[in-house]
DSSP file (Angstrom, degrees, kcal/mol; ACC not computed):
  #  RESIDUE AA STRUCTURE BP1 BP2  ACC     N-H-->O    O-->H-N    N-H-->O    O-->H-N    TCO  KAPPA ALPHA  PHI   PSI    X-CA   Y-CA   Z-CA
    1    1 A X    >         0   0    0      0, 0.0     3,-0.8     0, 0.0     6,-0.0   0.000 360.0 360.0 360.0 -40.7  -20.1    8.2    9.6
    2    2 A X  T 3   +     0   0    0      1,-0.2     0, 0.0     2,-0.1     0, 0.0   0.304 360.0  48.7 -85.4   0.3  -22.7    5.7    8.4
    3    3 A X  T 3  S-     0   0    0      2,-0.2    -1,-0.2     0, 0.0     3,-0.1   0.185 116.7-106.4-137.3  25.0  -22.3    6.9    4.6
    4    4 A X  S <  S+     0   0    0     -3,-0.8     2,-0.2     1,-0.2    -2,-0.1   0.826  81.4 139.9  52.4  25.4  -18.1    6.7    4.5
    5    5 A X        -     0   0    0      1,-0.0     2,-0.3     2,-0.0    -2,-0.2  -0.710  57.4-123.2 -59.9 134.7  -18.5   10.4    4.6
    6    6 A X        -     0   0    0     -2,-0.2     2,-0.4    -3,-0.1    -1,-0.0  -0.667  20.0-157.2 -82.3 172.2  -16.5   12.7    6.5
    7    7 A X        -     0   0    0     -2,-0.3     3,-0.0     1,-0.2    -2,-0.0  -0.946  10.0-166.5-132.0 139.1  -18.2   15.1    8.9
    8    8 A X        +     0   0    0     -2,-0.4     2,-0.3     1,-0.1    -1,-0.2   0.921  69.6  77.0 -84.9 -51.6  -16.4   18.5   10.1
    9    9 A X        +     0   0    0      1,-0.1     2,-0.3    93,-0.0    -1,-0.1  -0.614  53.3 161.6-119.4-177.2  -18.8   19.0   12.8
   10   10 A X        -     0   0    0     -2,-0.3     2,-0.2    -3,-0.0    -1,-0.1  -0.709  28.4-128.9-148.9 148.3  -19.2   17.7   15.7
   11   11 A X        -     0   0    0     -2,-0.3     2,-0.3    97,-0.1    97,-0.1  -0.791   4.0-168.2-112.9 168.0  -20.8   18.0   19.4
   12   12 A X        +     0   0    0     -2,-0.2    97,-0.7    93,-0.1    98,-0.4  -0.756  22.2 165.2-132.9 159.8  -18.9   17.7   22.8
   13   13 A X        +     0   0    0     -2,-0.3     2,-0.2     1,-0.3    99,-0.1   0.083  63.8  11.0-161.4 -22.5  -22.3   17.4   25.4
   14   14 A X  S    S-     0   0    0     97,-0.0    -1,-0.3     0, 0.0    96,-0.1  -0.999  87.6 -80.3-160.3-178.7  -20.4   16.2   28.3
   15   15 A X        +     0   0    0     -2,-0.2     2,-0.2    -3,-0.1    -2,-0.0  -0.336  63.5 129.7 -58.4 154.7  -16.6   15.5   30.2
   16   16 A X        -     0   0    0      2,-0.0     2,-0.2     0, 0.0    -1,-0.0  -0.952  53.2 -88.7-173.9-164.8  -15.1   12.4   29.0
   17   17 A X        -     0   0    0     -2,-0.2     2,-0.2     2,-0.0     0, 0.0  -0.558  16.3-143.9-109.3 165.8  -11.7   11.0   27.6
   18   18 A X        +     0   0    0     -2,-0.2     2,-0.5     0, 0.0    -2,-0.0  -0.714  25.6 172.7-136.5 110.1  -10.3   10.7   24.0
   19   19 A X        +     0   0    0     -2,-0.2     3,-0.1     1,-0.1    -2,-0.0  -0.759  14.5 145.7-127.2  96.1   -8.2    7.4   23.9
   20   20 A X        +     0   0    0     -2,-0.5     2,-0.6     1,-0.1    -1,-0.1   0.749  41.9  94.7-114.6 -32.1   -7.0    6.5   19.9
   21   21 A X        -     0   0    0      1,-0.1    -1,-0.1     4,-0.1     0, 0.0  -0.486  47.6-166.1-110.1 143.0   -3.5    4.8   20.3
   22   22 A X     >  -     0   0    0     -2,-0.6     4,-1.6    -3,-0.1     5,-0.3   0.097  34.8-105.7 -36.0 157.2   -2.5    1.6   20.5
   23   23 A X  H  > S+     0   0    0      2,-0.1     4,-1.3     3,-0.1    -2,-0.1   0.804 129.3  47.8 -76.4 -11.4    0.9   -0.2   21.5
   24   24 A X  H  > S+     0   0    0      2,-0.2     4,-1.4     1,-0.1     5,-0.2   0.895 111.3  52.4 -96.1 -16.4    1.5   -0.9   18.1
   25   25 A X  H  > S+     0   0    0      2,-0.2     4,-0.6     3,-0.1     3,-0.3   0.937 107.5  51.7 -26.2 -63.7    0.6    3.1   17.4
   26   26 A X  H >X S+     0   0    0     -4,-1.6     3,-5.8     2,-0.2     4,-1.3   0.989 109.4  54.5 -58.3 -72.0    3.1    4.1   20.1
   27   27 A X  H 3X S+     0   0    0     -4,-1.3     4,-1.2     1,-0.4    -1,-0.2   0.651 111.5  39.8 -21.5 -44.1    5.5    1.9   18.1
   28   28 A X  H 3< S+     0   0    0     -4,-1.4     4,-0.4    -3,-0.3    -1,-0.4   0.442 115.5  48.8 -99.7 -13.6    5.1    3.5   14.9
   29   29 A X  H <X S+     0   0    0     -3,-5.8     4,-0.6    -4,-0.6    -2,-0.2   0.449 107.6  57.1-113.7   2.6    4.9    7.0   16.2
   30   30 A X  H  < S+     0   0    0     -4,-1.3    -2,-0.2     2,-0.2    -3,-0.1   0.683 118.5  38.2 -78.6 -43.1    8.6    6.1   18.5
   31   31 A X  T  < S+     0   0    0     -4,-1.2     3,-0.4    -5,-0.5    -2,-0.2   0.806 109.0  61.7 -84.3 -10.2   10.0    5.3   14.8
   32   32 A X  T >4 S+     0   0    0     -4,-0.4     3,-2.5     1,-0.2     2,-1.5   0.960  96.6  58.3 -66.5 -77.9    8.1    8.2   13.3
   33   33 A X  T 3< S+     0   0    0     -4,-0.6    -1,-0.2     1,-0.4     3,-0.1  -0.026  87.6  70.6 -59.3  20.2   10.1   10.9   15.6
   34   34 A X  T 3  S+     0   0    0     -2,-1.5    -1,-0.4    -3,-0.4     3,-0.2   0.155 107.5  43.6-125.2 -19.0   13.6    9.8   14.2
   35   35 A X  S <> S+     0   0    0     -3,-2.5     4,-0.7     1,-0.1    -2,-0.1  -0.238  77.9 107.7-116.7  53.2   11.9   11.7   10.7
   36   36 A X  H  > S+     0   0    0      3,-0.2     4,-0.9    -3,-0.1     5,-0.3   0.479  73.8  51.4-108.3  -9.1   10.5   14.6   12.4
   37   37 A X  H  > S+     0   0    0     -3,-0.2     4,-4.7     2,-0.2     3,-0.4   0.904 120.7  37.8 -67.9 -58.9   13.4   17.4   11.0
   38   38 A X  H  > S+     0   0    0      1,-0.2     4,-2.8     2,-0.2     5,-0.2   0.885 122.8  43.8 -48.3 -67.0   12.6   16.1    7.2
   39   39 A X  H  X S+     0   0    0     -4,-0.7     4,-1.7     1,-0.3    98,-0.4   0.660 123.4  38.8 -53.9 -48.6    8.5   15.7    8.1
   40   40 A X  H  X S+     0   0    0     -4,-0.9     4,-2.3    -3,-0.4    -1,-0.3   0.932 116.9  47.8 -81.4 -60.3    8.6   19.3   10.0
   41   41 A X  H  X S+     0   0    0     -4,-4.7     4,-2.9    -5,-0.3     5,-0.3   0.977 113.6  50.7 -61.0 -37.2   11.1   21.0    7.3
   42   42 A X  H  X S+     0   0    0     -4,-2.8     4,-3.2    -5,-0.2    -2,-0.3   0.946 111.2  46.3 -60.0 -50.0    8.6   19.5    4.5
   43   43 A X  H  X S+     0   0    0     -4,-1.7     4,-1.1     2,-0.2     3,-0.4   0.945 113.0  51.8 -47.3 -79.4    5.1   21.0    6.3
   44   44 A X  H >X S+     0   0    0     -4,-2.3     4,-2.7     2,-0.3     3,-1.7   0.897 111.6  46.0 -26.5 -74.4    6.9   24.5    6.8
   45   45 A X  H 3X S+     0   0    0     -4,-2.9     4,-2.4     1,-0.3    -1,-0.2   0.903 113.1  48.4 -37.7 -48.3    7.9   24.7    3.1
   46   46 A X  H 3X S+     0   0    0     -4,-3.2     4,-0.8    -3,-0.4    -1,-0.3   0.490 119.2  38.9 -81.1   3.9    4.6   23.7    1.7
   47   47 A X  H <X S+     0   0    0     -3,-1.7     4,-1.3    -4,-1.1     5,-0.3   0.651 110.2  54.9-104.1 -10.0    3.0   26.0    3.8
   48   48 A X  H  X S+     0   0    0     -4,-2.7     4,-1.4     2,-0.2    -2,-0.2   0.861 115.5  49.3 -32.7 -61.0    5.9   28.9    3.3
   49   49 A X  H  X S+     0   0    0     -4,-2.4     4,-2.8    -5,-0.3     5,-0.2   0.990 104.4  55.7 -70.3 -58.0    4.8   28.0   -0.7
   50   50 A X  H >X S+     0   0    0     -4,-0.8     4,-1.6     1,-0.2     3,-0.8   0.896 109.2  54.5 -49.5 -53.4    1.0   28.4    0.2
   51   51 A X  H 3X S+     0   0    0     -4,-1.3     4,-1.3     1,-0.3     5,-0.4   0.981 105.1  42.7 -30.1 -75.0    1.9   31.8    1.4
   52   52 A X  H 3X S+     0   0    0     -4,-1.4     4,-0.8    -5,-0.3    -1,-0.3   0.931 121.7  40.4 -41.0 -45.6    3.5   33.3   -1.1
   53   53 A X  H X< S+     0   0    0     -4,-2.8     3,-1.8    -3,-0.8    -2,-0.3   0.998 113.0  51.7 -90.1 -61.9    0.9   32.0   -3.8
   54   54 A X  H >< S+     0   0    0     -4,-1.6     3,-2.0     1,-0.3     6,-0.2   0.564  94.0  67.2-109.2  39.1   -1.7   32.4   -2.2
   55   55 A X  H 3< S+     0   0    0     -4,-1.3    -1,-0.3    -5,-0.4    -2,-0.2   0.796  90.6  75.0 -65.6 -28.2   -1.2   36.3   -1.0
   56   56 A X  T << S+     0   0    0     -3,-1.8     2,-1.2    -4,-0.8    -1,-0.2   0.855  85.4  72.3 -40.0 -36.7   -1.6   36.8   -4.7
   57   57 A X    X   -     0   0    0     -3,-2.0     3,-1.5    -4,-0.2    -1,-0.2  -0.656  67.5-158.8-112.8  89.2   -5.5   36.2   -4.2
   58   58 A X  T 3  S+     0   0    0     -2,-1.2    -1,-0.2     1,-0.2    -2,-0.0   0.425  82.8  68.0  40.2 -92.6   -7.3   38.7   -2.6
   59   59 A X  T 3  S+     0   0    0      2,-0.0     2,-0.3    21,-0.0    21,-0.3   0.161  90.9  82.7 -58.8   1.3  -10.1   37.1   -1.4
   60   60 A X    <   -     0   0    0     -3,-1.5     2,-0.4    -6,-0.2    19,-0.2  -0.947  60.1-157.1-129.6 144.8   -7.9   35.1    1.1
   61   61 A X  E     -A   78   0A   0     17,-1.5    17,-2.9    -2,-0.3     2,-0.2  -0.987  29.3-157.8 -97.1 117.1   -6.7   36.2    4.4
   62   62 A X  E     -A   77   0A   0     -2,-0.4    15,-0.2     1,-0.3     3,-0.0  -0.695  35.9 -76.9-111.9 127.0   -3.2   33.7    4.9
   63   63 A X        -     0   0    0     13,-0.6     2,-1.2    -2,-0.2    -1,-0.3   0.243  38.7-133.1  -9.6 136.9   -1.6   32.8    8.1
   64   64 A X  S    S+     0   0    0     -3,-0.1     2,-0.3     2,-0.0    -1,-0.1  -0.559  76.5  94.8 -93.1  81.7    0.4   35.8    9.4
   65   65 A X        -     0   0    0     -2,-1.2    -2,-0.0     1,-0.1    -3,-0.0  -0.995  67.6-144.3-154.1 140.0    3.1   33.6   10.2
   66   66 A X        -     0   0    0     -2,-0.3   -18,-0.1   -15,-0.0   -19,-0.1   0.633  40.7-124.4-115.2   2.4    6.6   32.1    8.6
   67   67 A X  S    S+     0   0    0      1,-0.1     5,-0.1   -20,-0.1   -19,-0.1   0.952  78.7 113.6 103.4  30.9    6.7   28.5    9.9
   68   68 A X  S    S+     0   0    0    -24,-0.1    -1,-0.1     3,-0.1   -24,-0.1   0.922  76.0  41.4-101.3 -31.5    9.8   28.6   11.5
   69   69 A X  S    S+     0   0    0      2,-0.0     0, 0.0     0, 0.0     0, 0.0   0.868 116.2  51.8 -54.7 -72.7    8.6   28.2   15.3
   70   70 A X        -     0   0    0    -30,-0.0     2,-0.4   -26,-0.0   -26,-0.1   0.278  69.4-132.0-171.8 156.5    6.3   25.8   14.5
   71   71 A X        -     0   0    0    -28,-0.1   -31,-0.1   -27,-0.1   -30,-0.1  -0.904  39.7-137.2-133.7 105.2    5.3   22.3   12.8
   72   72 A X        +     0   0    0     -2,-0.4   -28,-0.2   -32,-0.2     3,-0.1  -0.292  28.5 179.2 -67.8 157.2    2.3   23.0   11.0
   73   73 A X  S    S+     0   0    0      1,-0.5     2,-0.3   -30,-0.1    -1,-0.2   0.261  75.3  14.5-110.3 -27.2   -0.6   20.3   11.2
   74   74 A X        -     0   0    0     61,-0.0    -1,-0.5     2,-0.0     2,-0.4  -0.973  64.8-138.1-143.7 150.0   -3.1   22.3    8.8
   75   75 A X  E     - B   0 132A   0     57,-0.9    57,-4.4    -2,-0.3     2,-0.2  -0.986  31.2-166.0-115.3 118.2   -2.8   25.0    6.5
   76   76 A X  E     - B   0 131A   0     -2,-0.4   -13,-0.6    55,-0.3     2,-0.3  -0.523  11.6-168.7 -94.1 176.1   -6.0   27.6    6.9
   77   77 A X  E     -AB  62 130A   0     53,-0.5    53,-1.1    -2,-0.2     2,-0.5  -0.976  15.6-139.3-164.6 131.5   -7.2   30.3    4.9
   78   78 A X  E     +AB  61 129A   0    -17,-2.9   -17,-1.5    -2,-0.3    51,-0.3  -0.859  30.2 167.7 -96.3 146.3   -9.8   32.8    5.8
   79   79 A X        -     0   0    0     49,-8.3     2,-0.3    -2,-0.5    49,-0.1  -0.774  48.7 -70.1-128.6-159.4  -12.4   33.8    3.2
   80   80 A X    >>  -     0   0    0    -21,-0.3     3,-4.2    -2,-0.2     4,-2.4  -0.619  42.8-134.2 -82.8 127.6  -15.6   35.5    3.0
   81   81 A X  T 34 S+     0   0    0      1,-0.3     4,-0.4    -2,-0.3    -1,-0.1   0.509 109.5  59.5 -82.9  26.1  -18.2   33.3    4.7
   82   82 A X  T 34 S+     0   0    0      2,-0.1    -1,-0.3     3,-0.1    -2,-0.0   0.062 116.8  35.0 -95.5  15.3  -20.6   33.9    1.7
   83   83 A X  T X> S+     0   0    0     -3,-4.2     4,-1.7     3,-0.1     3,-1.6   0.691  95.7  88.2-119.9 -52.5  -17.7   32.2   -0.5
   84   84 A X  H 3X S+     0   0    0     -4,-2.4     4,-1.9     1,-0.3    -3,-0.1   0.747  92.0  35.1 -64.7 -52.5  -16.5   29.8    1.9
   85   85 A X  H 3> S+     0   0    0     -4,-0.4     4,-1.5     1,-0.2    -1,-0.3   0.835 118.1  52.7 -90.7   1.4  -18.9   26.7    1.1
   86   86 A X  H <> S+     0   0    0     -3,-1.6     4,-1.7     1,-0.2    -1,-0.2   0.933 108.8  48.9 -39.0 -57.0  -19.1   27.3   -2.8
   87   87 A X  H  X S+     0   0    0     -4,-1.7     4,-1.1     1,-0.2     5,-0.2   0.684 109.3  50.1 -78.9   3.1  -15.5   27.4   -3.0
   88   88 A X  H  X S+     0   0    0     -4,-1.9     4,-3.4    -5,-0.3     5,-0.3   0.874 119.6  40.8 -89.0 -26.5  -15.2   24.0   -0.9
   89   89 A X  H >X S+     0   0    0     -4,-1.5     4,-1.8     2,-0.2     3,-1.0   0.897 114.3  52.4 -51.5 -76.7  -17.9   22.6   -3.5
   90   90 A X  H >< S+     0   0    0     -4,-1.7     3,-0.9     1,-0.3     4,-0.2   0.760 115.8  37.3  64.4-102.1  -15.9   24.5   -5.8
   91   91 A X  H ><>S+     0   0    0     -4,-1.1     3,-3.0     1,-0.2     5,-1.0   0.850 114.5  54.1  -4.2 -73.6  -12.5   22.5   -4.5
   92   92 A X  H <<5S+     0   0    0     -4,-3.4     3,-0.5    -3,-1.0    -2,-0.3   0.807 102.0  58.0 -75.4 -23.5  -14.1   19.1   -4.0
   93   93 A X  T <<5S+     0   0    0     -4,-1.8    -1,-0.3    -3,-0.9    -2,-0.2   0.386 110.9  42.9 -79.1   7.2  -15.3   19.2   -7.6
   94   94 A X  T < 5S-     0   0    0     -3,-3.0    -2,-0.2    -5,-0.4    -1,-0.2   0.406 129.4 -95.1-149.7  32.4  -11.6   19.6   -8.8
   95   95 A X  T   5S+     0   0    0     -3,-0.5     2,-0.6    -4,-0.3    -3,-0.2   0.355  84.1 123.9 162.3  43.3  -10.4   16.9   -6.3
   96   96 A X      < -     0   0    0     -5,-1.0     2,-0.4    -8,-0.2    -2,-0.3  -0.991  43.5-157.2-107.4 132.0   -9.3   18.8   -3.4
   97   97 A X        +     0   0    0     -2,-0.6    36,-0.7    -6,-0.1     2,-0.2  -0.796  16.3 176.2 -86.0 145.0  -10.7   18.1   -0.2
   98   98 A X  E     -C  132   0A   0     -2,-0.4     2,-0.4    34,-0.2    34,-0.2  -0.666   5.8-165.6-130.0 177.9  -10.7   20.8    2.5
   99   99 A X  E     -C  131   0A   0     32,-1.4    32,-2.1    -2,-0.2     2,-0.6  -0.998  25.2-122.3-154.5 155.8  -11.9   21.0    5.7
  100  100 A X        +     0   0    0     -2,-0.4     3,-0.1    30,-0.2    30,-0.1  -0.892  25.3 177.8-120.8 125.9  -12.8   23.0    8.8
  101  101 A X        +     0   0    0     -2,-0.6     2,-0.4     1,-0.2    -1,-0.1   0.018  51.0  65.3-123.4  32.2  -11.2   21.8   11.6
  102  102 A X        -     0   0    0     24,-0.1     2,-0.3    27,-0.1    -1,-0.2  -0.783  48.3-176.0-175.8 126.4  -12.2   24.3   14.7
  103  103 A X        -     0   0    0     -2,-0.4     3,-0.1     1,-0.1     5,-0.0  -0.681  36.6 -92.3 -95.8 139.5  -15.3   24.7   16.1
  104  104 A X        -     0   0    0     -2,-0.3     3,-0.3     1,-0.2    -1,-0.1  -0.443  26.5-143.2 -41.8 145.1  -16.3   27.5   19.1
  105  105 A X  S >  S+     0   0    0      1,-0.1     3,-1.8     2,-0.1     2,-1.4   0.805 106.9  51.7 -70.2 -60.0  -16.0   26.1   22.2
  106  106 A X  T 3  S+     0   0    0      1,-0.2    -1,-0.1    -3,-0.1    -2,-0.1   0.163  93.4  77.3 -74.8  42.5  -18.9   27.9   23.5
  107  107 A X  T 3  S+     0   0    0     -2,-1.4     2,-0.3    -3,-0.3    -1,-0.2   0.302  85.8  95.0-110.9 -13.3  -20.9   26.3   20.0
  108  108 A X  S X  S-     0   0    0     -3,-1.8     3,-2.1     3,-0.2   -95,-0.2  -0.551  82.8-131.0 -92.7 130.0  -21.0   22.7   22.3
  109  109 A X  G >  S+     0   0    0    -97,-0.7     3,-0.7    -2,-0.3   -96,-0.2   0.650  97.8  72.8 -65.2  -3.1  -23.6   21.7   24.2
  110  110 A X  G 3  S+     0   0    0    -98,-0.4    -1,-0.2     1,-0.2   -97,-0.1   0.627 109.0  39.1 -75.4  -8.8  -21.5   21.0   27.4
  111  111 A X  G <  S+     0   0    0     -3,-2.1    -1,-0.2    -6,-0.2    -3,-0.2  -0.122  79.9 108.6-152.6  41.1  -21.2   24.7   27.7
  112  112 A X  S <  S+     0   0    0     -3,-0.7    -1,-0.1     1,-0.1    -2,-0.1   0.547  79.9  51.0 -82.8 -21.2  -24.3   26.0   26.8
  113  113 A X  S    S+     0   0    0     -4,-0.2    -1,-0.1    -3,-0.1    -2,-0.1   0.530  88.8 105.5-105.3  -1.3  -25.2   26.9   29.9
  114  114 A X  S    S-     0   0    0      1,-0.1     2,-0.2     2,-0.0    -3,-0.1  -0.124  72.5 -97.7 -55.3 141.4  -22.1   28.9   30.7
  115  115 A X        +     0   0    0      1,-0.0     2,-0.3     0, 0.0    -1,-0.1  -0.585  46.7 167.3 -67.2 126.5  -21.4   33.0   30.9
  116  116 A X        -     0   0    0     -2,-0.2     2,-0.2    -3,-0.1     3,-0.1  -0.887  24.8-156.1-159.6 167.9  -20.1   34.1   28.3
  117  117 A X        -     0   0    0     -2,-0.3     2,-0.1     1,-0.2     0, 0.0  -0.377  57.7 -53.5-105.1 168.4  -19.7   38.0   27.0
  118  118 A X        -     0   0    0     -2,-0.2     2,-0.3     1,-0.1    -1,-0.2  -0.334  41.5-176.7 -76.4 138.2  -19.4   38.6   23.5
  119  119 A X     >  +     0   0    0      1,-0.1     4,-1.8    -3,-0.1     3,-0.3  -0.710  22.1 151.5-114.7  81.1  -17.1   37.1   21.3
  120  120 A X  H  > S+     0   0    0     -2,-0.3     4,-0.7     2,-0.3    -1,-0.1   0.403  77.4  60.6 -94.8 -10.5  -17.7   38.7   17.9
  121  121 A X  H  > S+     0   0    0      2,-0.2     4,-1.1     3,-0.1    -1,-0.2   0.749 117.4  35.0-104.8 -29.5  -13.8   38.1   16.8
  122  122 A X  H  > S+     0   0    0     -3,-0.3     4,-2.4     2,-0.2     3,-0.3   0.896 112.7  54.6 -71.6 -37.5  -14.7   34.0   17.3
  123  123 A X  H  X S+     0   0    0     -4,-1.8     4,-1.6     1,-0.2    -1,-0.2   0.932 111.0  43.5 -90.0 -45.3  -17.6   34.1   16.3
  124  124 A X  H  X S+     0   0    0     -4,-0.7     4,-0.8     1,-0.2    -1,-0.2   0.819 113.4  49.6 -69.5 -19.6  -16.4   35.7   12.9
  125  125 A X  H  X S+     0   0    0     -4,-1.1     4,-1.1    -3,-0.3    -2,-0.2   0.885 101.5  61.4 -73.4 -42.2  -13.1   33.3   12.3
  126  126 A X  H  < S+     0   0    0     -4,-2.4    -1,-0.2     2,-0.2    -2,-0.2   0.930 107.5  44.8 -90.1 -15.8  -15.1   30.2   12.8
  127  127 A X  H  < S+     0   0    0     -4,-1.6     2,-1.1    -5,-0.2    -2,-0.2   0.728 123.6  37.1 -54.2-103.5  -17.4   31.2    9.6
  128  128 A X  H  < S+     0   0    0     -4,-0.8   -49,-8.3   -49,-0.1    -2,-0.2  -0.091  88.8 109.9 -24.9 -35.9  -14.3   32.2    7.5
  129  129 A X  E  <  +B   78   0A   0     -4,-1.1     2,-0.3    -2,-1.1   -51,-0.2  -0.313  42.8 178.6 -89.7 119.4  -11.8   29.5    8.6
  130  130 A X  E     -B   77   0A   0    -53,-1.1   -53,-0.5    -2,-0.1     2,-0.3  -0.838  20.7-144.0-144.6  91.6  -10.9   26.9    5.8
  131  131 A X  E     -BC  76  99A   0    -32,-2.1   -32,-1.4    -2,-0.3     2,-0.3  -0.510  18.6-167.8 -77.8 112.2   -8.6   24.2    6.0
  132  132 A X  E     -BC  75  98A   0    -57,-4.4   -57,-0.9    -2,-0.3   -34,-0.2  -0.821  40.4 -67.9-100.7 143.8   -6.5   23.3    2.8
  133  133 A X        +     0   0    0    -36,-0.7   -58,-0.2    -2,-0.3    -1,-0.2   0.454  55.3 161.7  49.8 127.1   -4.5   20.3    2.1
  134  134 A X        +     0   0    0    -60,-0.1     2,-0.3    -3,-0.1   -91,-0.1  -0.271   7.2 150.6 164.1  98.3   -1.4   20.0    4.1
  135  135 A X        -     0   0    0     -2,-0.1     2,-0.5   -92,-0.1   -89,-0.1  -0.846  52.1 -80.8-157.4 155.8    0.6   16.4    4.5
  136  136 A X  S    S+     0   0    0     -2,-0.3   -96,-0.1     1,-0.2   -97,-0.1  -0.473 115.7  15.8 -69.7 113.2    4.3   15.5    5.0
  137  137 A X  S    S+     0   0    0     -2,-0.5    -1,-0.2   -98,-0.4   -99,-0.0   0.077  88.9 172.5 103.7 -47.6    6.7   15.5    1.9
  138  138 A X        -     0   0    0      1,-0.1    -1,-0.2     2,-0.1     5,-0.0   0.415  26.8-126.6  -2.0  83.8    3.8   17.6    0.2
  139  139 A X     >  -     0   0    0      1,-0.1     4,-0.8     3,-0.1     3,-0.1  -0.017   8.0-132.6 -50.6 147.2    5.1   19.0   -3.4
  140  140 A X  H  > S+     0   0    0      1,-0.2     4,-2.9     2,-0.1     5,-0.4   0.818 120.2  56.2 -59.7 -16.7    5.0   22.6   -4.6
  141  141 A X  H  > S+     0   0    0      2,-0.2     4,-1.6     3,-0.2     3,-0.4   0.964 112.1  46.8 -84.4 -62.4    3.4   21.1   -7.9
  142  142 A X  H >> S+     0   0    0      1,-0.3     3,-2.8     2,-0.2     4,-0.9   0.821 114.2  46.6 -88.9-104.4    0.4   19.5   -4.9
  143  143 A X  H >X S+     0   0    0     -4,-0.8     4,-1.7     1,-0.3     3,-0.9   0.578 109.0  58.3   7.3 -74.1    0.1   23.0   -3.2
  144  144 A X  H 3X S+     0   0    0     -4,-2.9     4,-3.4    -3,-0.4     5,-0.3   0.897 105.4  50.1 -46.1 -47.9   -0.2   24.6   -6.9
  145  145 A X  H <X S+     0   0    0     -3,-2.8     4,-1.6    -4,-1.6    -1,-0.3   0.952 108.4  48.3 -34.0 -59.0   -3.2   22.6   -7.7
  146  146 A X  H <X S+     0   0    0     -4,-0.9     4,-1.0    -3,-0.9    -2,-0.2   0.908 112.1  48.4 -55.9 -65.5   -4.6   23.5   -4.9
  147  147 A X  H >X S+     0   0    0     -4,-1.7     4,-1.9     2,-0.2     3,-1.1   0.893 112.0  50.5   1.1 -91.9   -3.8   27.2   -5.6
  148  148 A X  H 3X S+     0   0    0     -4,-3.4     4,-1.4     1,-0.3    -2,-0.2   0.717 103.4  59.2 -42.6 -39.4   -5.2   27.1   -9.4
  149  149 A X  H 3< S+     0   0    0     -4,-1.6    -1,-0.3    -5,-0.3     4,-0.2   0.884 112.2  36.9 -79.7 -30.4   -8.3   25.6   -8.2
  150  150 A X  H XX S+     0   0    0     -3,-1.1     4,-3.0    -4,-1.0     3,-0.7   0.781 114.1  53.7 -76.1 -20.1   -9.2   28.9   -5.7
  151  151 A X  H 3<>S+     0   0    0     -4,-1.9     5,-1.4     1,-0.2     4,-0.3   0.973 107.9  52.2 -84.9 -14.2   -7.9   31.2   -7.9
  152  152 A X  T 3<5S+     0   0    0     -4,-1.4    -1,-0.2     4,-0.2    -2,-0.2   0.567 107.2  53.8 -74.2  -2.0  -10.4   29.4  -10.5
  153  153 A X  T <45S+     0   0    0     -3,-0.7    -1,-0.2    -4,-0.2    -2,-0.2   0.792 111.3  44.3 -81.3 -41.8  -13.3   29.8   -8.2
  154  154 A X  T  <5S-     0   0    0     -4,-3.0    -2,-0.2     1,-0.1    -1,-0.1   0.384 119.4-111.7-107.0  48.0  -12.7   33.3   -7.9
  155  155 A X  T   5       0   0    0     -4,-0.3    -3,-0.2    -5,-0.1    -1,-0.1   0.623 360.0 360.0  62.5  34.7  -12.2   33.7  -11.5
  156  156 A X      <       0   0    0     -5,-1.4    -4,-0.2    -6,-0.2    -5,-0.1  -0.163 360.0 360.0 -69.0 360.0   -8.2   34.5  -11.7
């Protein structure tokens, strides 16, 4: 926070609220919802596109999903979690930033002290789990970049 960095994770250590918007927020997200077919249909496509390209690569597990239900907010990708933070160096050295944008619940200290039985199918997504790129209006030619740059990590 202190070095205009972002950071993907994060602790929750006790209950509390999370409070962001404003009135002039509300304002802008009332005029905002008069474009939510274009903003929706654009998200779907560019993540329909990541699909297609990047079933090509192997190394990537892709949403099982077609977008129709849905208004995507992120596009993930699973990989191998001995790949995963090479290829975001990888990425961020050919100007995509990525992210990982889910944590375990039971990873938080509010809920350390809690039962829980094994979760071996969380426990393996939240290694794996890779957040690409993903914005409103978002070109195939953006998406393809994006593409080109994993399949050039894993040498495709």
């Amino acid at each position: 926070m202190y070095k205009n960095q972002r950071a993907w994770t994060y602790e929750v250590s006790r209950l509390g609220f999370r409070y962001h918007m404003a009135n002039l927020h509300a304002a802008i997200g009332i005029r905002q919802l008069t474009k939510l077919p274009g903003i929706r249909q654009s998200r779907v496509n560019a993540s329909i596109f990541y699909n297609q390209r990047l079933s090509q690569i192997e190394e990537t597990v892709i949403p099982k999903s077609n977008f129709q239900d849905i208004c995507p907010f992120i596009y993930y990708i699973r990989v191998s979690p001995e790949c995963r933070d090479g290829l975001r160096e990888h990425l961020l050295k050919n100007g995509v930033d990525t992210g990982i944008h889910w944590q375990p619940g039971h990873w938080f200290e509010l809920f350390k002290n809690c039962r829980a039985g094994p979760l071996k199918v969380t426990e393996s997504v939240s290694k794996e789990i890779l957040s690409l790129p993903l914005h409103s209006f978002m070109s195939e030619q953006t998406v393809e970049i994006v593409v080109s740059a994993i399949k050039g990590f894993y040498g495709k």
